[in-house]
C-alpha positions in Angstrom: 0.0 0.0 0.0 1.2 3.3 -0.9 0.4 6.8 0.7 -0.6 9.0 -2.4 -0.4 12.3 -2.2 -2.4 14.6 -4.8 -2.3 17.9 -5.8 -5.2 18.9 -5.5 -5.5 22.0 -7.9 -3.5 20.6 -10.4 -5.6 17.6 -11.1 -8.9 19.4 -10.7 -8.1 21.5 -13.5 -6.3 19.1 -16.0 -9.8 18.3 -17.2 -12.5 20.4 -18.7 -14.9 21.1 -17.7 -12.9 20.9 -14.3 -13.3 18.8 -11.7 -15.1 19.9 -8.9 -13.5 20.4 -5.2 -16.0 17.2 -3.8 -16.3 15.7 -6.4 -12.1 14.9 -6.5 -12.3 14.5 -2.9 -14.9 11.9 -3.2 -13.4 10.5 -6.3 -9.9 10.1 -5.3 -10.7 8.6 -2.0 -12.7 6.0 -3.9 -9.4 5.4 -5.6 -7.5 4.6 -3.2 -10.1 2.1 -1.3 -10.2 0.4 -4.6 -6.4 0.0 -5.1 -5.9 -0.2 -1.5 -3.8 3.0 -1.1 -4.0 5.9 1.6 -4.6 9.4 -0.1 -3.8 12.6 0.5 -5.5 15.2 -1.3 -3.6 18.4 -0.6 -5.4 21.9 -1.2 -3.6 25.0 -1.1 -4.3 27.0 2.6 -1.8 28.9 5.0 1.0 27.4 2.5 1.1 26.2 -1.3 -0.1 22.2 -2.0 3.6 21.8 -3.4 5.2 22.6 0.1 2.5 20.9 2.2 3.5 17.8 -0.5 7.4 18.7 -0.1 7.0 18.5 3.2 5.2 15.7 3.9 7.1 13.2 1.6 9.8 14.4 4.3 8.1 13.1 7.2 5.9 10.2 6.1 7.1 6.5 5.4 7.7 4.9 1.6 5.9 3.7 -0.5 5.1 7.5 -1.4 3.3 8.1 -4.8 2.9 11.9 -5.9 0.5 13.4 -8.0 0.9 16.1 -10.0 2.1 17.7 -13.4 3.6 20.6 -12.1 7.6 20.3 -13.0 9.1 21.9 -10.0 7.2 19.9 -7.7 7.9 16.7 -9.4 12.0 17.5 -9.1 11.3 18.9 -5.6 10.3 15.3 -4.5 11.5 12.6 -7.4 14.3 11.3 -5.4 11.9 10.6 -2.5 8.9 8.8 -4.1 8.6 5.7 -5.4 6.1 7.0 -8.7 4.8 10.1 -9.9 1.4 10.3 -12.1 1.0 13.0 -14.4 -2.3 14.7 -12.8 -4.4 14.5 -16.6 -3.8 10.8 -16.2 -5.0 10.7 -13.0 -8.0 13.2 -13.5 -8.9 10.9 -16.8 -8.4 7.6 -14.8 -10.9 8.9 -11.8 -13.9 10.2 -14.6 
């Protein structure tokens, strides 16, 4: 089992018509029960998704899975998770 952290913003607005807020909630945490993983799905608030996701793939325990399309992020964190899905795929693989 993985922990599988997504950003948030990024995959609700690979898609259009965008994905709403609940709707990825819901949808990802289906997801995971299905594929047996643990998700995360990181919103921006009192600091950016990308260093609440930075941060936590610090602290938390591999197998760590990141979700996202944004470039920085994915070099911020690629030598510290074991996979990184592009967040299109993943918005297209929830719908």
């Amino acid at each position: 089992m993985a922990t599988v952290l997504v950003d948030a913003e990024n995959v609700r607005r690979s898609l259009w018509p965008n994905i709403s807020r609940t709707e990825l909630e819901q949808r990802a945490l289906e997801w995971g029960r299905e594929h047996g993983h643990d998700v995360m799905v990181m919103w921006e608030g009192a600091e950016t998704a990308d260093d609440r996701i930075a941060w936590e793939v610090r602290q938390l325990r591999p197998p760590l899975w990141v979700v996202t399309s944004d470039r920085e992020l994915r070099e911020r964190v690629a030598d510290r998770v074991e996979r990184i899905i592009g967040g299109g795929s993943f918005a297209r693989e929830l719908r």
